[in-house]
C-alpha positions, 0 to 999 in steps of 0.5 A: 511466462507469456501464458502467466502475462496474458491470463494477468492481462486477461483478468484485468481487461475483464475486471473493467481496469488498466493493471500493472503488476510485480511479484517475485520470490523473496529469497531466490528473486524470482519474479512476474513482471507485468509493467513493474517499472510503470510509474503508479500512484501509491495512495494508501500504499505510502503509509507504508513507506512511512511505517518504515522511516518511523521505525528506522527513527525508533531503531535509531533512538530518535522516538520511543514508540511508547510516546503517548500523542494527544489526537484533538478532535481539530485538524484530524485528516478526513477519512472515515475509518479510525480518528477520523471517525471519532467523536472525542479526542483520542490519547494513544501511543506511536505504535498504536497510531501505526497500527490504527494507519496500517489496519483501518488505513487510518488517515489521521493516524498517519498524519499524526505520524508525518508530523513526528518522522517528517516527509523528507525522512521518509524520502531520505529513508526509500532512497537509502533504500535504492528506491529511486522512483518512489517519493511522498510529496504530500501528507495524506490530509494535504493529498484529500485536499488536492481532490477538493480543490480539484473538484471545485464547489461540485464537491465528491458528487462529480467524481462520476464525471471523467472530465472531473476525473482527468483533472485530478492531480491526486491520479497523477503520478507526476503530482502525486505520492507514486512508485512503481510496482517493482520498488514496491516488491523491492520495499516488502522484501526488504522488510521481510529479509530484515534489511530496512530495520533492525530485526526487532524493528522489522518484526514489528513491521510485519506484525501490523501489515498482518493486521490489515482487516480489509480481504477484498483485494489481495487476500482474496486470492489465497482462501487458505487457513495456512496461508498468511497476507500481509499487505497494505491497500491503497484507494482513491477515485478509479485507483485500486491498490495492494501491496503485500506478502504471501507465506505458505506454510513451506517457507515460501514468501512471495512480496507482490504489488497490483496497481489498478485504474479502472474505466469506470468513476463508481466508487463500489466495482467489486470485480476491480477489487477482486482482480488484484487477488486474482492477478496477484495468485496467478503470478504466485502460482506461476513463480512457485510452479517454477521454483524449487520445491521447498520443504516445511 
C-alpha cells in the first residue's frame, strides 16, 4: 500500500500538480485512499450530481425526459462546446440536453437543466446520498461569473497571474461547488449498484457518463479495446479533474476520482492531463493486484 501512495505522489509531483485521489472496488470496497477526504472543488465534475437528482426527479414522476425545451440564443451559459457554441436556437429534449452536458460538458445544457431540477434538489439528492461534503452553490453560468468578476477588467488575459489566480473564489472550495474524492467514489458506486435511481434510470445514467468524448484524462490510463471508462471531467483555471469507473472485461468495476491543482496558470499543460490516468491505473492495478481473482 505505502509503495501504491508514493508511485501516486510521485507521479503527481512530477506532473507539475498537487493531487488527491480515492479509488476503490465497487463491489468488495476495496480502496486507494491518497487524500479522499481532502475538501476539492468539482467544476464540471457537479453536473454529475445534477444528472443524478434530474433522473431521480423523472424516476419519481415529477419530469418526462421526453419534454422538448426551447434553447434561445439569449442567457446560454458561456462555454465553448455544445449550445454555447450554437448560432441558432436550439429545440431538444431533456435527455438529450443531459447528454449534450455530460459528453461535451455542455455548460448551457446543464443550465438548462438546474432551472428544471433546481439546485436545492440537487443538494437534497447528494445528501440523502449520505454525501455530506458534497454541495452545489452555483449554477455552473452563475460559477463563470464569479471568475469574471473576480478577475476584474484584465478579463481571461490575467488568469497567467497567480495573484489573480489566489483570489478566485471559484478554486475555493469553501465558495465553490466542492466534494471530496471519496464521496465521489461514493456517488459512481452508487449509481453503478443501482442504489441512486431506479435501475432503469441507472442505466441511463451509465449510458451517457460512457459517452464523454474527451481520452485525455482518466481514459488515458487504460488503452485497451476491452476495457470501458465512463467518466466526467471537470476544468477551471489550474484544476483538473475526473471522476469515473473502470470495467474490465472480468467483472471488475472500479469508481476512481483525481482531483488536481497545478503550480503552473497555463491553460494547456498535457502532463497535468495525463497524470490522472496515470495515478488513476496505479490505484486500479494496486486494488485488482489485491483482490480476488474474477472470472468472466
Amino acid at each position: 500500500m505505502n509503495d501504491t501512495l508514493n508511485r501516486i505522489r510521485t507521479a503527481f509531483a512530477e506532473a507539475g500538480v498537487t493531487g488527491w485521489l480515492h479509488a476503490c472496488d465497487i463491489d468488495s470496497g476495496a480502496e486507494i485512499d491518497a487524500g479522499g477526504d481532502h475538501p476539492v472543488v468539482t467544476a464540471s465534475v457537479h453536473k454529475l450530481c445534477l444528472l443524478v437528482a434530474l433522473h431521480q426527479r423523472a424516476a419519481a414522476g415529477g419530469l418526462d425526459l421526453t419534454e422538448q425545451v426551447e434553447c434561445p440564443l439569449t442567457d446560454r451559459a458561456p462555454g465553448g462546446t455544445g449550445l454555447a457554441a450554437m448560432l441558432d436556437p436550439v429545440r431538444m429534449s431533456l435527455r438529450d440536453l443531459a447528454y449534450s452536458m455530460m459528453a461535451v460538458s455542455d455548460n448551457a445544457a446543464a443550465d438548462l437543466l438546474l432551472d428544471r431540477v433546481g439546485i436545492d434538489a440537487v443538494n437534497r439528492s447528494t445528501a440523502d446520498l449520505g454525501l455530506s461534503r458534497t454541495r452545489a452553490l452555483h449554477s455552473f453560468g452563475g460559477l463563470l461569473a464569479t471568475l469574471r468578476e473576480d478577475t476584474g477588467p484584465g478579463g481571461s488575459q490575467v488568469l497567467t497571474d497567480p495573484h489573480v489566480i489566489g483570489r478566485l473564489r471559484a478554486l475555493d472550495p469553501a465558495r465553490s461547488n466542492r466534494s471530496t474524492p471519496r464521496e465521489m467514489t461514493r456517488l459512481l458506486g452508487a449509481v453503478w449498484r443501482d442504489e441512486a435511481c431506479t435501475a432503469e434510470h441507472g442505466a441511463a445514467i451509465r449510458r451517457v457518463l460512457g459517452l464523454q468524448v474527451w481520452p485525455h484524462r482518466m481514459a488515458s490510463g487504460f488503452p485497451f479495446d476491452d476495457v470501458h471508462v465512463a467518466g466526467k471531467t471537470g476544468s477551471l483555471p489550474t484544476l483538473r479533474n475526473e471522476v469515473g469507473v473502470i470495467e474490465y472485461p472480468d467483472g471488475g468495476r472500479y469508481a476512481v476520482a483525481v482531483f488536481t491543482r497545478s503550480a503552473a496558470t497555463a491553460a494547456v499543460l498535457p502532463a497535468a492531463d495525463a497524470v490522472i490516468g496515470t495515478t488513476a491505473r496505479i490505484a486500479v492495478d494496486a486494488i485488482r493486484a489485491a483482490g480476488v481473482t474474477r472470472t468472466a
